[in-house]
Legacy VTK file of the C-alpha trace (Angstrom):
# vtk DataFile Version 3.0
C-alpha trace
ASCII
DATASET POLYDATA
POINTS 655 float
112.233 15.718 -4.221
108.701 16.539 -5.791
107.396 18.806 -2.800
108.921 21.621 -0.758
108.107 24.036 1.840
108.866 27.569 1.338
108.454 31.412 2.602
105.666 33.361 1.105
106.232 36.871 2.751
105.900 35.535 5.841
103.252 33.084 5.406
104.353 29.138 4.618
103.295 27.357 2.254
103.203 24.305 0.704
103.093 22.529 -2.612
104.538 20.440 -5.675
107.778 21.006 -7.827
106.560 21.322 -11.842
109.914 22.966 -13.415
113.152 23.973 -11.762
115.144 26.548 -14.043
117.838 27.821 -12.436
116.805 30.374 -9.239
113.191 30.017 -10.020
110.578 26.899 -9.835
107.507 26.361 -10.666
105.115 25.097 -7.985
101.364 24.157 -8.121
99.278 24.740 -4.408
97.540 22.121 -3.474
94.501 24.696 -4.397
95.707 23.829 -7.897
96.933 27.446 -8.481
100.453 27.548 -9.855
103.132 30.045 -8.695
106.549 30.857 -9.341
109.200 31.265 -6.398
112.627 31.862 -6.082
114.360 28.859 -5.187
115.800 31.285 -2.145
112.586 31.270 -0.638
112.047 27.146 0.119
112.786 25.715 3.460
112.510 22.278 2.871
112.707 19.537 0.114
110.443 16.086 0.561
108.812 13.473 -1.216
105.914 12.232 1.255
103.980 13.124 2.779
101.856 15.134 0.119
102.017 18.551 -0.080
98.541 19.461 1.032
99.246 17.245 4.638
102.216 18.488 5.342
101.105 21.449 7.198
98.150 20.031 9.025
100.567 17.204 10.312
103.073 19.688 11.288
100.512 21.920 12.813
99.148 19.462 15.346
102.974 18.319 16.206
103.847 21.941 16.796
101.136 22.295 19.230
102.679 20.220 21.767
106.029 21.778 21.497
106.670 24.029 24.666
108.148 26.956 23.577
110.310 27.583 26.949
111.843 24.066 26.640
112.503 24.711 23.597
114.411 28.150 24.428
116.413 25.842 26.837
117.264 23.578 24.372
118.441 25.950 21.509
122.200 27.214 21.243
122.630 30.857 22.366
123.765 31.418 18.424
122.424 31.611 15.437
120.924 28.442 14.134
118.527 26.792 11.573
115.323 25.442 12.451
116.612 21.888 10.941
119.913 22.153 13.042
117.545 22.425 16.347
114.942 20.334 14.838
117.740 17.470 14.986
118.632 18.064 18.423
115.188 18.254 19.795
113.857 15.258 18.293
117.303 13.192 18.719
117.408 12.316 15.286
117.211 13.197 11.491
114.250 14.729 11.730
111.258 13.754 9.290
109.273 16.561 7.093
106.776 17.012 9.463
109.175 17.173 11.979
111.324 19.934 10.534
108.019 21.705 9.341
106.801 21.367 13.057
110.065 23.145 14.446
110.354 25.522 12.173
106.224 26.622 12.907
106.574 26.533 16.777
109.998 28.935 16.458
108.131 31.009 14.161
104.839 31.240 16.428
107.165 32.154 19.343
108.552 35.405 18.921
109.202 36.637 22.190
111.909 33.334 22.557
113.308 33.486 19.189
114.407 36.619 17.230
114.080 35.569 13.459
117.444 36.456 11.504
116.164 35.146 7.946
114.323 32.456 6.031
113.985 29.439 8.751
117.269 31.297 10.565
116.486 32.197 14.380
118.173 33.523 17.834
117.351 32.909 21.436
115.953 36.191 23.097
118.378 36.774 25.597
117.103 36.036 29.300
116.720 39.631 30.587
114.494 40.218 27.063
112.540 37.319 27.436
111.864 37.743 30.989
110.274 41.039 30.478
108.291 40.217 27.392
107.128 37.035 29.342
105.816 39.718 31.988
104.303 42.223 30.017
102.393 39.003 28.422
101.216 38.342 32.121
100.198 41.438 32.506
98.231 41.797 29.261
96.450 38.220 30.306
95.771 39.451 33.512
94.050 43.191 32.277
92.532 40.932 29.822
90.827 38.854 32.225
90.199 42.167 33.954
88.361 43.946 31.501
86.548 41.061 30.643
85.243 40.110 34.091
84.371 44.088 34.916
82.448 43.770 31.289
80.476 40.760 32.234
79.788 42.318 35.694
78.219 45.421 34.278
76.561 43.557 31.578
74.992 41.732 34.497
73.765 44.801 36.641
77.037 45.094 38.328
78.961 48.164 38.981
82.824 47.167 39.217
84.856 49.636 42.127
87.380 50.613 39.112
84.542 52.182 36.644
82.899 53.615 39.555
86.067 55.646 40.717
86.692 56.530 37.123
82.740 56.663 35.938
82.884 60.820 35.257
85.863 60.862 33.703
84.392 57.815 31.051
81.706 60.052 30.204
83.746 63.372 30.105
87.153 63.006 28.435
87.627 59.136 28.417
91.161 57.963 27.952
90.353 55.044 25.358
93.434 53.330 26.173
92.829 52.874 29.886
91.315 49.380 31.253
88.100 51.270 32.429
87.155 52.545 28.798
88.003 48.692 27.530
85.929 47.556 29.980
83.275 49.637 29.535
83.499 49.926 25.399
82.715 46.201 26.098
80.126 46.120 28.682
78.521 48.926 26.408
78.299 46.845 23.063
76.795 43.111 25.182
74.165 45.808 26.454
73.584 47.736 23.761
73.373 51.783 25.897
75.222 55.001 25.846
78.184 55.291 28.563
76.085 57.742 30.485
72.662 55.349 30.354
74.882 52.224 31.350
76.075 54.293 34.107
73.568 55.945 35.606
71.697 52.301 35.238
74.630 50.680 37.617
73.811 53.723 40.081
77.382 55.540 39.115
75.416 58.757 39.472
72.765 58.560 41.933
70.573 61.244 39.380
70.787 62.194 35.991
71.530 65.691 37.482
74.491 64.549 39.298
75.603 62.768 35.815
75.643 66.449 33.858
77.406 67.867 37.230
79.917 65.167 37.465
80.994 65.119 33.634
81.391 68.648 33.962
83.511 68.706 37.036
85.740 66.339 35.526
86.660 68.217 32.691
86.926 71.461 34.277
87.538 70.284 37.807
89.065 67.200 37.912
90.480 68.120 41.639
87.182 68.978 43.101
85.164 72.102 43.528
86.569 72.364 46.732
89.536 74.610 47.338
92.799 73.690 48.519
94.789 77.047 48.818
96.806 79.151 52.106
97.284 82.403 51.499
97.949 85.285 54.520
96.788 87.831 51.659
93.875 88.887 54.048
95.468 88.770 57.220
98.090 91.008 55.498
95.491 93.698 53.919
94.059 94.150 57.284
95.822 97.217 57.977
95.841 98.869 54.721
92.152 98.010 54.781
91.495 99.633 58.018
93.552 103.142 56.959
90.597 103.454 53.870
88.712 106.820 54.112
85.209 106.509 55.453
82.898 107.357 52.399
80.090 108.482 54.667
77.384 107.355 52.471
74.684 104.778 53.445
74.744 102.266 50.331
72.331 99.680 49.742
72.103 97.075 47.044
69.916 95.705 44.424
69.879 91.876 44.038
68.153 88.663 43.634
67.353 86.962 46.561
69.697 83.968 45.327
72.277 86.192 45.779
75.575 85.953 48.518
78.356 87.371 46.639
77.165 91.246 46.202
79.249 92.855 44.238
77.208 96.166 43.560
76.075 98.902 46.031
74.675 102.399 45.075
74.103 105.198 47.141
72.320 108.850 47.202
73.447 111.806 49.078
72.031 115.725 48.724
73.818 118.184 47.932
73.998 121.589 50.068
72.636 123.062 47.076
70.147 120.929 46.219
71.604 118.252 43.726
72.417 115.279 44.162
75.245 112.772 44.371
75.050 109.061 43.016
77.545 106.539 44.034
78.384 103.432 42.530
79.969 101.734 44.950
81.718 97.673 44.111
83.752 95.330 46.159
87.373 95.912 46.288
89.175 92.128 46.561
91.952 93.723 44.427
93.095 95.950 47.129
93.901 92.569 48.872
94.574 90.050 45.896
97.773 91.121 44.084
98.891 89.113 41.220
100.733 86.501 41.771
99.561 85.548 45.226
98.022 81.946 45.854
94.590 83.263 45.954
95.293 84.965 42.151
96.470 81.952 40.606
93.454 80.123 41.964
91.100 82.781 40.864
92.320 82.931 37.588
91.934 79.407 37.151
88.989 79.501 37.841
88.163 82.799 35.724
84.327 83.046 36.804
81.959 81.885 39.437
79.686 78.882 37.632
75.740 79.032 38.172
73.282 76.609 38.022
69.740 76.542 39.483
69.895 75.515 43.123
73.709 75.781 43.405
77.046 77.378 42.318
80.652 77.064 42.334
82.766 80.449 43.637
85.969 81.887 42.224
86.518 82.677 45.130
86.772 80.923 48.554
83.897 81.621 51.301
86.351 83.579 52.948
87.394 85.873 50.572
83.796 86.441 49.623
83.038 87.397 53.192
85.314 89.752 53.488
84.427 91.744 50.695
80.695 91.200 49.627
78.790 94.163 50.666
76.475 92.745 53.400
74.062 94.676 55.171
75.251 95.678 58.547
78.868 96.478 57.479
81.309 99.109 56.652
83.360 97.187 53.388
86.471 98.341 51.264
85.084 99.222 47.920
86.292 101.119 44.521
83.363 104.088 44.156
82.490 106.145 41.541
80.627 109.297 41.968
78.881 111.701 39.704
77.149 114.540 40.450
73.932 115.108 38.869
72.527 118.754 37.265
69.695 120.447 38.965
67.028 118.448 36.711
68.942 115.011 37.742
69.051 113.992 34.297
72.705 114.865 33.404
76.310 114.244 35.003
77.934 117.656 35.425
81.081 115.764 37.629
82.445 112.603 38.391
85.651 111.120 40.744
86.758 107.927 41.948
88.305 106.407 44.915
88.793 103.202 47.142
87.280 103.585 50.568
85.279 102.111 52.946
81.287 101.963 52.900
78.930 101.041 55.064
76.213 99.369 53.066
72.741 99.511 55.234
70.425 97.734 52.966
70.457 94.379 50.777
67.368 94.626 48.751
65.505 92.305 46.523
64.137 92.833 43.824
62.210 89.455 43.318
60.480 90.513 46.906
59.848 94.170 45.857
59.061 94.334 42.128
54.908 95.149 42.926
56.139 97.749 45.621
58.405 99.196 43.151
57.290 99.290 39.622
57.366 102.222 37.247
54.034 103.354 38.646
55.671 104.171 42.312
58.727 105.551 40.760
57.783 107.724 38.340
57.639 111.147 39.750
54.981 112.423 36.678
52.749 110.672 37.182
52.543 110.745 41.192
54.154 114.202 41.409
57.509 114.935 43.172
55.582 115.514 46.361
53.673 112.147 46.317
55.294 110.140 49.112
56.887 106.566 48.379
56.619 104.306 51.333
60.163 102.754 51.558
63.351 103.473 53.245
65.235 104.102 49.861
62.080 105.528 48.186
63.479 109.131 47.718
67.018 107.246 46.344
65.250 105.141 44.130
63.514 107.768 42.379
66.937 109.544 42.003
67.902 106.985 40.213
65.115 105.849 38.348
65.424 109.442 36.454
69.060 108.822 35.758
67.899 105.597 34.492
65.924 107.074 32.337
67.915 109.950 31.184
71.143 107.758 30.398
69.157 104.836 28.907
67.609 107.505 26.365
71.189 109.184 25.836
72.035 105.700 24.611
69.545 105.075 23.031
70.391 107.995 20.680
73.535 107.023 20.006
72.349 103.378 19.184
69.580 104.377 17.042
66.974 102.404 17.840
65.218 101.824 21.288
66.256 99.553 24.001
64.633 96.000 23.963
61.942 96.624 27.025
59.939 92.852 25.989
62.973 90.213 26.940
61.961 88.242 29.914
64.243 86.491 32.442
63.101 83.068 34.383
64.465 82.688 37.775
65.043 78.778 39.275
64.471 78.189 42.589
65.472 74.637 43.447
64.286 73.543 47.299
65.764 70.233 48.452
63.502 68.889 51.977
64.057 64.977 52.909
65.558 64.292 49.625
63.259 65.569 47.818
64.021 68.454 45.361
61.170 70.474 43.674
62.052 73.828 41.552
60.214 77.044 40.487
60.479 79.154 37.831
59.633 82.635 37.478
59.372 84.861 35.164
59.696 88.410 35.232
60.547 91.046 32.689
63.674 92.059 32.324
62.851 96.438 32.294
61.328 96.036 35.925
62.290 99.617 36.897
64.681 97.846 39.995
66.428 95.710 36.944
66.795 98.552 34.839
68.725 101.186 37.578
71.266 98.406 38.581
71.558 97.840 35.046
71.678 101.552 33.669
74.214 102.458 37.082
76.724 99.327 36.472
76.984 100.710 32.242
77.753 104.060 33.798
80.358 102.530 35.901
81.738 100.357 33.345
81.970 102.858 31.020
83.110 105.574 32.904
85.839 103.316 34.145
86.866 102.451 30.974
87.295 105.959 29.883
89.569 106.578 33.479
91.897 104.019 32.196
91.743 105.051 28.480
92.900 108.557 29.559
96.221 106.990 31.520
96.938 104.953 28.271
96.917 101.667 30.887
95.592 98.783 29.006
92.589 96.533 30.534
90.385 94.318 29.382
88.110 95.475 27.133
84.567 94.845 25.626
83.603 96.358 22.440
80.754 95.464 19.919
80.887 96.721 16.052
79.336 95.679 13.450
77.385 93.082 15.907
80.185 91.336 16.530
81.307 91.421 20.439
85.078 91.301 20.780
87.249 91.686 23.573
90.760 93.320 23.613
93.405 95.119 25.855
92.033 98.982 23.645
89.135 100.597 24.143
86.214 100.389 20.953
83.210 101.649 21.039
79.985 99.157 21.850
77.576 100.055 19.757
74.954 97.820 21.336
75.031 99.436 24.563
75.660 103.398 22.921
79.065 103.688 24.944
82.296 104.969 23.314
83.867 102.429 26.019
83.449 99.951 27.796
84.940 96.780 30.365
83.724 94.695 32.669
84.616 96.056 36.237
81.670 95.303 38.238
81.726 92.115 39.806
85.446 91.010 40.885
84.284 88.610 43.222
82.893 86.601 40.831
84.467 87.177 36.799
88.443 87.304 37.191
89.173 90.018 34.526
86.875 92.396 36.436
89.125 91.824 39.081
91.851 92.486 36.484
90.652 95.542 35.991
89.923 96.850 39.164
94.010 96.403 40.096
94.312 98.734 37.328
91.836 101.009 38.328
93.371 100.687 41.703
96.984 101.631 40.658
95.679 104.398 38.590
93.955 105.983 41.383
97.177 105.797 43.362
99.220 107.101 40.772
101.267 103.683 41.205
102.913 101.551 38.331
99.610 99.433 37.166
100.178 95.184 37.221
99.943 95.354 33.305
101.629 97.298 30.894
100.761 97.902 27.189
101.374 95.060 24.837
101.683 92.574 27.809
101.713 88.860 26.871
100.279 87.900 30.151
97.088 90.402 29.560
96.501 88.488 26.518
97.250 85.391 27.856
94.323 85.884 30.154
91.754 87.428 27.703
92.070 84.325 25.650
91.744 81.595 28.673
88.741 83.998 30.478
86.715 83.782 27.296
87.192 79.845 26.592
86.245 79.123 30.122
83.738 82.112 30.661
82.083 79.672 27.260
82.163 76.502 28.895
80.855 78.033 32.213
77.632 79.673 30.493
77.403 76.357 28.387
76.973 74.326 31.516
74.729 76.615 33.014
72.385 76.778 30.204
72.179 72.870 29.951
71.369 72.352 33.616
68.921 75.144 33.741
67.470 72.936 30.352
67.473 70.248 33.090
65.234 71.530 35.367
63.399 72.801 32.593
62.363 68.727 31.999
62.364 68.130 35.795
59.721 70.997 36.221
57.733 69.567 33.096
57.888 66.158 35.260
57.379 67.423 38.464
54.160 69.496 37.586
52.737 66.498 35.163
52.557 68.897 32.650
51.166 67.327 29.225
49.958 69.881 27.385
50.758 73.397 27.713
51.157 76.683 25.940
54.360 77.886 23.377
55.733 80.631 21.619
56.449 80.334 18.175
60.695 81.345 17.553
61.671 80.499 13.971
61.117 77.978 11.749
60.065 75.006 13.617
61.947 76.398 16.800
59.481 77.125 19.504
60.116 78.021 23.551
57.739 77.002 26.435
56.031 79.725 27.500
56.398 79.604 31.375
60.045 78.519 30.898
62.949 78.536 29.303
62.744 75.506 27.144
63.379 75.667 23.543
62.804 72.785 21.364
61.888 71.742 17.946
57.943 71.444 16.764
58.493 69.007 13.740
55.224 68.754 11.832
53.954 72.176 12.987
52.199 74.528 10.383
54.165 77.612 9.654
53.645 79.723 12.421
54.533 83.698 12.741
57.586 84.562 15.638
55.346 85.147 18.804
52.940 83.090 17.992
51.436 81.480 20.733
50.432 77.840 20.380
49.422 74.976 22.440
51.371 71.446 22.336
51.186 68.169 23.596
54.387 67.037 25.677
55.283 63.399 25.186
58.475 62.513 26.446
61.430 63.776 28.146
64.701 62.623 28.759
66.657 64.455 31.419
70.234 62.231 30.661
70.336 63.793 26.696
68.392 67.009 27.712
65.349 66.426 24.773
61.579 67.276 24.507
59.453 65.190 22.176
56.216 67.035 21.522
53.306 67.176 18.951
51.234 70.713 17.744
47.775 70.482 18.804
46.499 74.135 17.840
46.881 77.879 17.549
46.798 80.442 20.795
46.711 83.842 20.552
49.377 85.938 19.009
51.663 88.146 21.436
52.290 91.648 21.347
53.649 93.008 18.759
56.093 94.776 20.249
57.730 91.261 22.041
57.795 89.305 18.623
61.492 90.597 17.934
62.817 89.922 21.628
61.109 86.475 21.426
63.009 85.758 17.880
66.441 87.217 19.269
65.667 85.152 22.378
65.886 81.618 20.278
68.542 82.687 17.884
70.418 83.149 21.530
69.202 79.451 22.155
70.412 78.149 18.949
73.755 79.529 19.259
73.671 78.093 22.944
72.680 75.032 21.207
75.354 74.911 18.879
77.779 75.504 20.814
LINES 1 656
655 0 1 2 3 4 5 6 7 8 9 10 11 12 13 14 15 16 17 18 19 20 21 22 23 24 25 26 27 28 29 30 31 32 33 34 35 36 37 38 39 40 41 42 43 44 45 46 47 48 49 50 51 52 53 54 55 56 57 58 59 60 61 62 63 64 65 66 67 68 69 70 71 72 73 74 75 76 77 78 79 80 81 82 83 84 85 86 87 88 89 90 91 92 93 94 95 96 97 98 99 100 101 102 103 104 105 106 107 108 109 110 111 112 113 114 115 116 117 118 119 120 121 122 123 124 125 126 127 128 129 130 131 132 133 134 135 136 137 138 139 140 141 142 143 144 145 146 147 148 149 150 151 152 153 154 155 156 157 158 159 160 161 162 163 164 165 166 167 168 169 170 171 172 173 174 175 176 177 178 179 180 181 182 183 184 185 186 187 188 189 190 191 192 193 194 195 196 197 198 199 200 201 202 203 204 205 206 207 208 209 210 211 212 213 214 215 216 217 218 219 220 221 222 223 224 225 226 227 228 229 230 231 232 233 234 235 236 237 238 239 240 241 242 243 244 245 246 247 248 249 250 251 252 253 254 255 256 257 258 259 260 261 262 263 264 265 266 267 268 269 270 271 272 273 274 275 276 277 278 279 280 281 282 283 284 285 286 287 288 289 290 291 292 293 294 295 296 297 298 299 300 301 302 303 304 305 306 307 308 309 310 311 312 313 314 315 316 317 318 319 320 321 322 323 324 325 326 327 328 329 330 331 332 333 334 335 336 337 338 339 340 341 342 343 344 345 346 347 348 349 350 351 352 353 354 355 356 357 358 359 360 361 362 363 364 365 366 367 368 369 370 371 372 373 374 375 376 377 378 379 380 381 382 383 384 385 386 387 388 389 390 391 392 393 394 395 396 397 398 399 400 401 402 403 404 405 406 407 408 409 410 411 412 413 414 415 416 417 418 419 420 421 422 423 424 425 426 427 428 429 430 431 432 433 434 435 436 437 438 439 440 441 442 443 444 445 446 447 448 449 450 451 452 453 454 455 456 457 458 459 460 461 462 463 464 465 466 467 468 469 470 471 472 473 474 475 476 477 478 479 480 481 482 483 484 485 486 487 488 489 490 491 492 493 494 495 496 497 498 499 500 501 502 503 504 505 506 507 508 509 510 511 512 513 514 515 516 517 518 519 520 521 522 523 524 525 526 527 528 529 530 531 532 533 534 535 536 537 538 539 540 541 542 543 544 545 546 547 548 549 550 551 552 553 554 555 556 557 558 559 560 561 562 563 564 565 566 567 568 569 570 571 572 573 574 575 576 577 578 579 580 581 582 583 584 585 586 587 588 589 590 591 592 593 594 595 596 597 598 599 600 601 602 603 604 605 606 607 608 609 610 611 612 613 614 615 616 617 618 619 620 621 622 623 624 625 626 627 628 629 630 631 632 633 634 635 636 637 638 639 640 641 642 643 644 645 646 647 648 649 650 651 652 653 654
């Protein structure tokens, strides 16, 4: 025999016999390369046809060999492709014959199990059934992908990637059918996932794209909430036995405002002081841990904002029990102080839960001009000059504690408290499906800003202290060094001038001020608090709050950078006025939009300049724009706020 057949890891071959020595031959490919094989390794011995048509012939024969026939036809043993090859073909088979066999067993390994060179086994029946299956399947997903691929290719949007569109643009599992389909339908078209799929109308705005994506990593349920808890109806009485605190408190918020945490309050003292309260909402003297409505809350960790809309920690009902509304008397957790004779320093201070009845909501977006330093500022007017508002005599109470705390801190900080940053407020108003926004901006030291401010560090850090003096842990902020940490010990924060400090202020809407305030709570009733030092859970909590308390502030800085590009849109804005940041970095100046001035000359932080605005695209969140020419430069004194401003934005950014 001057040709064989033999096993080349897996891969046959063909070709002609040169030398035989022992376990070895030499063999020359039809490619005219010459090997050397173990004699182990052939399968079959023949003279004709020639080598290089052996294959093809047995190729085309195998072809038309039915693999489940064959199964039939094959012993339930062991055997050797020429042993069936014999059987099949009723006779001695020929060397295309045998070759043909021995490729179709080969080709078909869900029938036949191989057991060595040209050595096979049936797959027993169960097996092969299920293999045969799975193939089904696999051809039918196949066909699946491909058809929702072509159908989206084609303008289509398939049911399946619509059910499953946020999730492909969030966290996409790239093993599921959807991604396939889509990973398909994105390369014939040539897009993003979020273009194709806001294109096939899978998000009827590009707005509803960045809320959707969002959702479904975060809230893959829903924003709605699904939880039954009789924590209220069982507070009730407890609620009811709080102490009246006889005060009338009134609050200090934006308009946009529903869950109102914050209340203050003024009363005279018989001998002529006076007596500031700090009043919050109390939802921990109904929320214990461990309750339904805690484990959704701290799953939650924070209320999310956006402009136009939010999502609650809590549920509306919780909220309305607790948010101090005008009108109503509402549990809260109070701290008072008691001011010298001047009104510039605390001489006393106590705590307690009780009820208050809160008598104004005010807002400070509506009352800023009515309000300023100017009306406040007993110096200037004199103590005597009357102030034309219902809390006009309170205000200017606290407007000198403002003062005299923020300039207490100040000395302890060392350096003056940034009075340039400015704030832009969104107001998004939706009429016959039509949504316009405004933004405002207003500085952030508006004298209304600055006493809620100043009043919730007091409370914060006089809080903190309270708990610092039991030795009950809490969560803690600190800052030292620059670096803001939180931790279950009190530090100093040395940007604020406070030897301590926590968040306890608004426990409707950030879950470890709620935390906190069930500390504060047990303290103040001299009962065992819900965390103890070194607890596992406390920590447990820190770490989660701050990873989602991230994400949340992530979000809401890209979909305020949203309406940023819808306002730009809206307004036809093309050319309009900019600060200079850093570097190429420059920020809008009626709105919050930072972006990058490629090409610009090197500009001075507070610069103001004017640019042309090309393009924007509200799916990635970008600004194309083009320097025109210089403005005027700012004031001097706003240039640093302005800088720390955009590194703010680039950190955003970056993160």
């Amino acid at each position: 025999m001057k040709h064989l057949l033999f096993d080349d890891n897996g891969d046959f071959k063909a070709g002609s016999v040169l030398s035989e020595a022992g376990a070895s031959l030499q063999v020359e490919l039809a490619s005219g390369k010459r090997v050397k094989i173990k004699s182990s390794h052939v399968l079959l011995r023949f003279d004709a046809p020639a080598a290089d048509a052996l294959l093809p012939a047995a190729r085309r024969l195998a072809d038309d060999i039915d693999a489940g026939f064959l199964w039939e036809c094959a012993p339930q043993h062991e055997f050797g492709f020429e042993q069936l090859a014999r059987d099949y073909f009723g006779h001695p088979p020929g060397p295309v014959e045998a070759a043909a066999l021995l490729l179709r067993l080969h080709g078909a390994p869900v029938h036949f199990h191989r057991k060595g060179r040209g050595r096979f086994r049936p797959a027993p029946p169960e097996t092969l059934q299920a293999a045969l299956a799975a193939i089904e399947r696999r051809r039918q997903q196949e066909e699946a992908i491909e058809a929702q691929a072509q159908a989206m290719a084609a303008g289509q949007l398939p049911p399946e990637i619509a059910a499953q569109a946020a999730q492909l643009v969030a966290r996409p599992d790239k093993a599921s059918l959807a991604w396939k389909a889509l990973e398909r339908a994105l390369a014939l078209t040539r897009q993003t996932p979020e273009r194709l799929l806001l294109a096939l109308g899978a998000f009827d705005s590009p707005r509803s794209l960045h809320v959707a994506r969002f959702a479904a990593e975060y809230f893959p349920h829903g924003f709605g909430f699904a939880v039954h808890d009789d924590a209220l109806v069982e507070a009730a009485p407890r609620l009811e036995a709080l102490p009246a605190a006889g005060v009338e408190a009134f609050s200090i918020d934006d308009s946009t405002t529903t869950e109102i945490d914050d209340c203050l309050s003024v009363q005279p003292l018989p001998d002529g002081r006076w007596r500031v309260g700090v009043h919050i909402a109390a939802p921990g003297l109904a929320i214990a841990p461990g309750r339904a409505l805690d484990a959704l809350a701290r799953e939650r960790m924070s209320t999310i904002y956006m402009p136009g809309d939010k999502v609650t920690m809590l549920p509306e009902a919780v909220i309305a029990a607790f948010s101090l509304d005008a009108g109503r008397e509402v549990p809260a957790l109070s701290l008072y102080v008691d001011l010298d004779a001047q009104g510039e320093r605390i001489v006393s201070r106590f705590s307690r839960a009780e009820r208050v009845r809160v008598v104004d909501n005010m807002r400070h977006d509506l009352l800023d001009g009515a309000l300023g330093e100017d009306a406040l500022d007993e110096e200037t007017l004199g103590s005597d000059a009357p102030l034309r508002h219902p809390r006009g005599e309170a205000l200017r109470v606290l407007w000198r504690l403002t003062q005299a705390l923020g300039a207490q801190r100040e000395r302890v900080r060392g350096k003056p408290e940034p009075r340039f940053r400015s704030d832009f407020s969104f107001y998004v108003e939706r009429a016959d499906g039509d949504e316009r926004v405004r933004i405002v901006q207003r500085r952030r030291d508006a004298p209304l800003d600055r006493i809620v401010a100043e009043m919730m560090i007091l409370a914060n850090s006089e809080w903190a202290l309270m708990l610092a003096d039991h030795r009950v842990p809490g969560v803690y902020r600190s800052q030292q060094a620059g670096r803001v940490k939180t931790g279950t010990h009190p530090l100093p924060h040395q940007g604020l001038g406070v030897p301590q400090y926590m968040w306890t202020t608004s426990p409707l809407r950030r879950y470890t001020d709620l935390v906190n305030q069930r500390q504060l709570l047990a303290v103040l009733a001299d009962e065992k608090p819900p965390f103890g030092q070194n607890d596992a859970e406390l920590f447990s909590i820190i770490s989660a709050f701050e990873a989602r308390y991230s994400a949340y502030l992530d979000f809401q800085h890209r979909m305020e950078r949203y309406w940023c590009l819808r306002w730009i849109e809206q307004e036809g804005l093309r050319r309009a006025e900019a600060v200079a940041v850093r570097d190429d970095l420059v920020r809008l100046a009626d709105a919050p939009l930072y972006f990058r001035l490629p090409g610009a000359p090197a500009l001075a932080p507070g610069r103001r300049i004017v640019v042309d605005l090309l393009a924007t695209d509200p799916v990635d969140l970008s600004l194309d724009a083009r320097f025109v020419e210089l403005g005027a430069a700012v004031e001097p004194d706003a240039v640093g706020e302005i800088v720390r401003d955009g590194e703010d934005a680039l950190a955003e950014q970056a993160a």
